[in-house]
C-alpha positions in Angstrom: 11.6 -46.4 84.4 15.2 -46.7 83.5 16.9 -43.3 81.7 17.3 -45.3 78.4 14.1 -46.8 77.6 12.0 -44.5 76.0 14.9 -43.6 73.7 14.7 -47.9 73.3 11.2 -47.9 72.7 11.1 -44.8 70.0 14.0 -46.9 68.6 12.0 -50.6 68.1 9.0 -47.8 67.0 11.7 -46.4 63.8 12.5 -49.6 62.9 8.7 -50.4 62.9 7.9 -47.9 60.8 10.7 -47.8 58.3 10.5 -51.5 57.8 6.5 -50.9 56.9 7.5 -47.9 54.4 10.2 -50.4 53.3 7.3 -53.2 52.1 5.1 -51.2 50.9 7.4 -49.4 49.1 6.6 -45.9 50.2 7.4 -42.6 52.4 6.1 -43.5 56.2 2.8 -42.4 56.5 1.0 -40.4 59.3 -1.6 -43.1 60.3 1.2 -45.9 60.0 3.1 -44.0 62.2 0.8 -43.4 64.6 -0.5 -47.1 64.9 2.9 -47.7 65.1 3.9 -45.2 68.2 0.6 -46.1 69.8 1.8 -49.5 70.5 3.9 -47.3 73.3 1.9 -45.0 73.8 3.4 -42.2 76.6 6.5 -45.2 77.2 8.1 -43.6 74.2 10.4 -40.4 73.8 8.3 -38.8 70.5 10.7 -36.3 70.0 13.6 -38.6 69.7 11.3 -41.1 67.1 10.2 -37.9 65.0 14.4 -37.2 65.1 15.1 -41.0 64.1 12.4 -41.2 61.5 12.4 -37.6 59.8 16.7 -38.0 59.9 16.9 -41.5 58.3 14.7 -40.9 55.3 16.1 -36.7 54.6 19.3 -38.6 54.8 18.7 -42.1 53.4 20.7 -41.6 50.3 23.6 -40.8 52.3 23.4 -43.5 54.8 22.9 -46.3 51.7 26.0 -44.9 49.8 28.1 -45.3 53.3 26.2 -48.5 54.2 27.1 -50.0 50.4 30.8 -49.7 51.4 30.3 -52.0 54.4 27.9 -54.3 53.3 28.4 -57.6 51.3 25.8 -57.0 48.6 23.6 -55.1 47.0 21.4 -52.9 49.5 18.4 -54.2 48.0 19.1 -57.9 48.6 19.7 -57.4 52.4 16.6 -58.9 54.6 14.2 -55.7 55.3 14.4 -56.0 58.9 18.3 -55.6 59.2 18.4 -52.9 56.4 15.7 -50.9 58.1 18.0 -51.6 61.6 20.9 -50.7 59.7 19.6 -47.6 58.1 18.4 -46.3 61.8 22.1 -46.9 63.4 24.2 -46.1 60.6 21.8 -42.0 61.1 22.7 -41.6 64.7 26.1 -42.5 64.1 26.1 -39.9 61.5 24.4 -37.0 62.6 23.8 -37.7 66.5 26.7 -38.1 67.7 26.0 -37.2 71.4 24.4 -41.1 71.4 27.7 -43.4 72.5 28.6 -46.0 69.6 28.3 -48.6 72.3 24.9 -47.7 73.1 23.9 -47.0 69.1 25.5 -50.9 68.6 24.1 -52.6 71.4 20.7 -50.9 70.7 21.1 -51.9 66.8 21.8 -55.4 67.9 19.3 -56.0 70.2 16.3 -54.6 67.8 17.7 -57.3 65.1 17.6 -59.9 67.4 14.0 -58.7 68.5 12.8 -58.1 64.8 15.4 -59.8 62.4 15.9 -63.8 61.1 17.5 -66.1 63.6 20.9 -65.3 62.4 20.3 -61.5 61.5 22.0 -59.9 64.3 25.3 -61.4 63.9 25.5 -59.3 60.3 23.8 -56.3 61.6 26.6 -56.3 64.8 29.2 -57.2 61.6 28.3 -54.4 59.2 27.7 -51.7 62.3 31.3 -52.9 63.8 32.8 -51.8 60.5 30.9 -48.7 60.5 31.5 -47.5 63.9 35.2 -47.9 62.9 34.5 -45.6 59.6 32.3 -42.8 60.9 33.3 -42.9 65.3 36.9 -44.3 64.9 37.9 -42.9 68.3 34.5 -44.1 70.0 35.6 -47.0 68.3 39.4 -47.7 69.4 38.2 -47.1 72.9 35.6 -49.7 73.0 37.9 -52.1 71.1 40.8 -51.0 73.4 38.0 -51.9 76.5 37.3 -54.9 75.3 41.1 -56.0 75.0 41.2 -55.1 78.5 38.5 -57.8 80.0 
């Protein structure tokens, strides 16, 4: 199994779960949760899902109010799937830094593709790019400095 894919799966499980709170307009639940996680069953890293889910809703006010300065309207009127995607990148960004901001984007992106509208990815990848230049500007100017490089 490749190093990074239980991380991967206990990712597309976060974004599971926090889009279902999102809809029904409450906390995560224990049973959603574990219908959720059971889709993965021992493919998943638990610890690092109970990390993503427990960090993005202690610190969801937080990661709106930075989120609202990079987004193009109101919070509420962005698609579920790409806020809940958003919400999950813009914690480890935040408050796990060990995670690379290549690896937090390219994971970001990938779960909108997977989950989001046809075009949803291209905003998430938009929003997280300005972000990743607000909250790991040196992470950042690397990558960016890499990519000048190709």
């Amino acid at each position: 199994m490749a190093a990074g894919l239980p991380r991967t799966k206990a990712r597309r499980a976060a974004v599971q779960a926090l889009y279902q709170a999102l809809v029904n307009n409450e906390a995560p639940q224990k049973d959603a949760l574990d219908f959720v996680t059971a889709e993965y069953a021992n493919k998943i890293d638990s610890k690092y899902f109970s990390t993503l889910i427990e960090g993005a809703i202690k610190y969801q006010d937080q990661i709106d109010a930075t989120l609202s300065e990079a987004v193009d309207r109101d919070l509420n009127a962005v698609d579920p799937v790409e806020i809940s995607v958003l919400r999950l990148a813009t914690f480890e960004f935040m408050h796990l830094p060990e995670i690379p901001y290549r690896v937090v984007l390219n994971e970001a992106v990938e779960l909108a593709k997977s989950f989001g509208g046809e075009q949803g990815h291209k905003y998430v990848n938009g929003v997280l790019d300005k972000m990743g230049a607000r909250l790991r500007p040196h992470e950042y100017q690397a990558a960016k400095e890499a990519r000048a490089k190709r």
